[in-house]
C-alpha positions as CSV (number, residue, x, y, z in Angstrom):
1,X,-14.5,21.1,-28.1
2,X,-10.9,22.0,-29.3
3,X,-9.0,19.0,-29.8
4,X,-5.1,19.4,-29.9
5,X,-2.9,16.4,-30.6
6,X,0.6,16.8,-28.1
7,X,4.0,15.7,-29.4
8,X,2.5,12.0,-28.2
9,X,0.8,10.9,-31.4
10,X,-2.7,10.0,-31.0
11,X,-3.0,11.8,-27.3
12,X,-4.9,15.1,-27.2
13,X,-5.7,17.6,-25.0
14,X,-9.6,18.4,-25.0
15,X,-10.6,22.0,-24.6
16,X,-14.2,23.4,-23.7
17,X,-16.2,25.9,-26.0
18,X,-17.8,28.0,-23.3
19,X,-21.0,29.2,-24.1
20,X,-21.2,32.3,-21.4
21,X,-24.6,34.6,-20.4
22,X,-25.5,35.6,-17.3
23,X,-25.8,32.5,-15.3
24,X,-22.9,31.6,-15.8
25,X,-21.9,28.9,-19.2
26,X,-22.3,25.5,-20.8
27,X,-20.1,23.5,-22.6
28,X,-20.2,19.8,-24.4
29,X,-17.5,17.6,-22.7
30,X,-17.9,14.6,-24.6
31,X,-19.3,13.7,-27.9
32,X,-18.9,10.2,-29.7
33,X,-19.0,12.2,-33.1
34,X,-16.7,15.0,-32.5
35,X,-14.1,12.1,-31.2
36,X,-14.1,9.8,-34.1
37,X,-13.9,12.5,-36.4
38,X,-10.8,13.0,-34.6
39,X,-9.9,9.2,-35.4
40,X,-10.3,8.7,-31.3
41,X,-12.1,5.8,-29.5
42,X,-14.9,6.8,-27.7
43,X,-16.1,3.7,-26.2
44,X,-17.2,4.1,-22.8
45,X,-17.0,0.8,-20.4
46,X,-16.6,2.2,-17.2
47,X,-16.7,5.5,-15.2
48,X,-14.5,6.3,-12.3
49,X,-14.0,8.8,-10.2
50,X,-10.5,9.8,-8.5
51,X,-11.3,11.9,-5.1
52,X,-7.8,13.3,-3.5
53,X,-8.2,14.9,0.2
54,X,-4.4,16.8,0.1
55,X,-2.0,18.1,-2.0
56,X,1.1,16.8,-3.3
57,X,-1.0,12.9,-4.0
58,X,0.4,11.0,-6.5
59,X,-1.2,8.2,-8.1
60,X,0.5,6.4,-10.7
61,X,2.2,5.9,-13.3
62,X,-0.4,2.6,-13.7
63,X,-1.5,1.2,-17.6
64,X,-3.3,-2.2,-18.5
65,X,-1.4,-4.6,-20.9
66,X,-3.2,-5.7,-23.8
67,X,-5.8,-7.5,-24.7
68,X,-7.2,-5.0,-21.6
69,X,-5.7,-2.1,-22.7
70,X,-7.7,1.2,-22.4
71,X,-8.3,4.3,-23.7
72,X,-9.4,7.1,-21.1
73,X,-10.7,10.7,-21.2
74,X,-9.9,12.6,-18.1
75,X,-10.9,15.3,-16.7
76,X,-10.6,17.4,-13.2
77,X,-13.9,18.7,-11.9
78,X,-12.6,19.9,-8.2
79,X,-9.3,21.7,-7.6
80,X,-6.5,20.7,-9.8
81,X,-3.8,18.2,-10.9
82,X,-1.0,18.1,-13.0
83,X,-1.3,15.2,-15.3
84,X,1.7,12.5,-16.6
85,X,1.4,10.5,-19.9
86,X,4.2,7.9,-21.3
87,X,4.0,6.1,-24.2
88,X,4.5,2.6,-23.9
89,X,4.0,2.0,-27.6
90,X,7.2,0.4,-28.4
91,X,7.1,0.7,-32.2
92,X,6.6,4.5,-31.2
93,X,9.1,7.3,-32.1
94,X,8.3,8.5,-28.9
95,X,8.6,5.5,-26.4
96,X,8.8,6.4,-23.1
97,X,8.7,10.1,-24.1
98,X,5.7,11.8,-21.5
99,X,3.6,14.9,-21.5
100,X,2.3,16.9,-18.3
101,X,-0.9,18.8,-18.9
102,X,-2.3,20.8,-16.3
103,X,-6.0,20.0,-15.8
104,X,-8.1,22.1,-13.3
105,X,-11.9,22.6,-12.5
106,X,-11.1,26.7,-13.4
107,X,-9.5,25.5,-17.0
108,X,-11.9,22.8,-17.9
109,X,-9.3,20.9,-20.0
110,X,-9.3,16.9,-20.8
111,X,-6.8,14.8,-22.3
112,X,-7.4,11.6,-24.3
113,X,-4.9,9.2,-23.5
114,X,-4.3,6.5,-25.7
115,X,-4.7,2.5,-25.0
116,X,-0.9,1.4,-24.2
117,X,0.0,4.8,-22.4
118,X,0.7,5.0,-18.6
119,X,-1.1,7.5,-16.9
120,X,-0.7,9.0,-13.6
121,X,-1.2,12.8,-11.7
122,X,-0.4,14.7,-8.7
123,X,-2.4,16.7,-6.9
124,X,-2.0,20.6,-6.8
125,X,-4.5,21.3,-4.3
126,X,-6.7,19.9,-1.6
127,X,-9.6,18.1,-2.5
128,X,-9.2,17.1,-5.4
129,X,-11.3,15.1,-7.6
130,X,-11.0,13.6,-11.5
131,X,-13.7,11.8,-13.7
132,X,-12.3,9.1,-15.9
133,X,-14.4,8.0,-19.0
134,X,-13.0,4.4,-19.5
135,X,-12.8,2.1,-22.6
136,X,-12.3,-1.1,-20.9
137,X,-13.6,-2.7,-18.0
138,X,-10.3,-3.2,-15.3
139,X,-8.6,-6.4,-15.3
140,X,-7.4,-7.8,-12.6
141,X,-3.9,-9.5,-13.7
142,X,-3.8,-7.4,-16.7
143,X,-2.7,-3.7,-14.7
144,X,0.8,-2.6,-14.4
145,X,2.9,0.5,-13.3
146,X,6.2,2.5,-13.4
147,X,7.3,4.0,-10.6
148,X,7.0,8.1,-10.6
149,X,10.9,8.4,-10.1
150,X,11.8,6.3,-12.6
151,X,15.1,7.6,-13.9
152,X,14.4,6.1,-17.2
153,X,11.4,8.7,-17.5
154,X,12.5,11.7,-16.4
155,X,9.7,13.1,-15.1
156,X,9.9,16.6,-13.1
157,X,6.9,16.0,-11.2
158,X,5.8,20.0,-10.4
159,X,5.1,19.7,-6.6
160,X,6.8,17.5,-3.9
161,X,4.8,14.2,-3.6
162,X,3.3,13.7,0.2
163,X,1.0,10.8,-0.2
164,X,2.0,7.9,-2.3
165,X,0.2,4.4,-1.9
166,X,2.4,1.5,-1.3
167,X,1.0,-0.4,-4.7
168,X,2.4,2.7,-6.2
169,X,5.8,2.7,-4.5
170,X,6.5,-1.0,-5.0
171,X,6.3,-0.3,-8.8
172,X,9.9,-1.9,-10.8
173,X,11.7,0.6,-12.8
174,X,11.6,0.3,-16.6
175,X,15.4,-1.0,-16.4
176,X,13.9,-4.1,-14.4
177,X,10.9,-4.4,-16.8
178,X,11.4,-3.3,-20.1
179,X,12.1,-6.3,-22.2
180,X,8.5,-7.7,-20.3
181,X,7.1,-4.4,-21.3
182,X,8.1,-4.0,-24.5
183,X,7.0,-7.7,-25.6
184,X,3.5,-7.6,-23.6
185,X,3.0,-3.7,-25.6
186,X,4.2,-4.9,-28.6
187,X,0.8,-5.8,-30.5
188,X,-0.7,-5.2,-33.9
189,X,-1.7,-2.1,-34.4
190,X,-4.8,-1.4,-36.4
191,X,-4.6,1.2,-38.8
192,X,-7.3,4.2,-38.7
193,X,-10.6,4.2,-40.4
């Protein structure tokens, strides 16, 4: 695996080493080892799985406030998504900065996204489907979310959103929020061992 930290600090993009013959290749997705090496979490609570029927689905941006917070690995094993990260860290230099990376079945890129990130995608194709490798079992009361327009993130999303949830659309903007967000993020952070 080829681990690349993005101008997020402490996200990474996760690239495969193919190992190619004739029948085709194999690769190592995931590896407790290689990610703390990294200084990564690799606690695994949960699974999910994210299936999308059409294109231009949006689900997000959605995060869990600490003491739920969680780390997830992602990665798209049907069709392909572009992928939104925001840091919500507010001792951050980068607070409310985000990333896209564009993760496909055909590239076989991950990304690592931090505990106190929100996270969301949008579909490029039909049927669509990510895996998430979760640190944290979901909390009820503890989940939040940004809208995908806010203006405060500035996101280009890179295809016109059709299907958006109502949970999703009802998200308030960071202006209605933030001081709420900021104090409910704003946690000791450990330091790396």
């Amino acid at each position: 695996m080829i681990f690349s930290e993005t101008i997020l600090a402490g996200a990474y993009t996760v690239e495969i080493d193919r190992h190619q013959d004739n029948r085709g290749y194999f690769a190592r997705v995931f590896c407790a080892d290689t990610f703390l090496a990294h200084g990564l979490k690799p606690a695994v609570a949960q699974a999910s799985i994210s299936y999308n029927a059409k294109r231009g689905t949006l689900r997000g941006l959605h995060f869990q406030y600490p003491p739920a917070a969680e780390n997830k690995y992602v990665r798209c094993t049907k069709g392909a998504v572009a992928d939104v990260i925001v840091d919500l860290r507010p001792e951050s230099a980068t607070y409310l900065r985000h990333v896209i990376v564009n993760l496909s079945a055909d590239n076989g890129r991950g990304l690592y996204i931090p505990e106190r990130f929100a996270h969301g995608f949008i579909t490029l194709t039909d049927d669509t489907e990510l895996i998430y490798l979760i640190s944290n079992y979901y909390t009820p009361g503890a989940e939040g979310g940004l809208p995908h327009d806010d203006p405060s993130l500035g996101i280009s999303w890179p295809a016109e959103v059709r299907v958006l949830s109502d949970r999703d659309r009802a998200w308030k903007p960071h202006s209605n929020i933030g001081d709420e967000l900021k104090a409910r993020m704003n946690i000791a952070v450990p330091t790396r061992s």
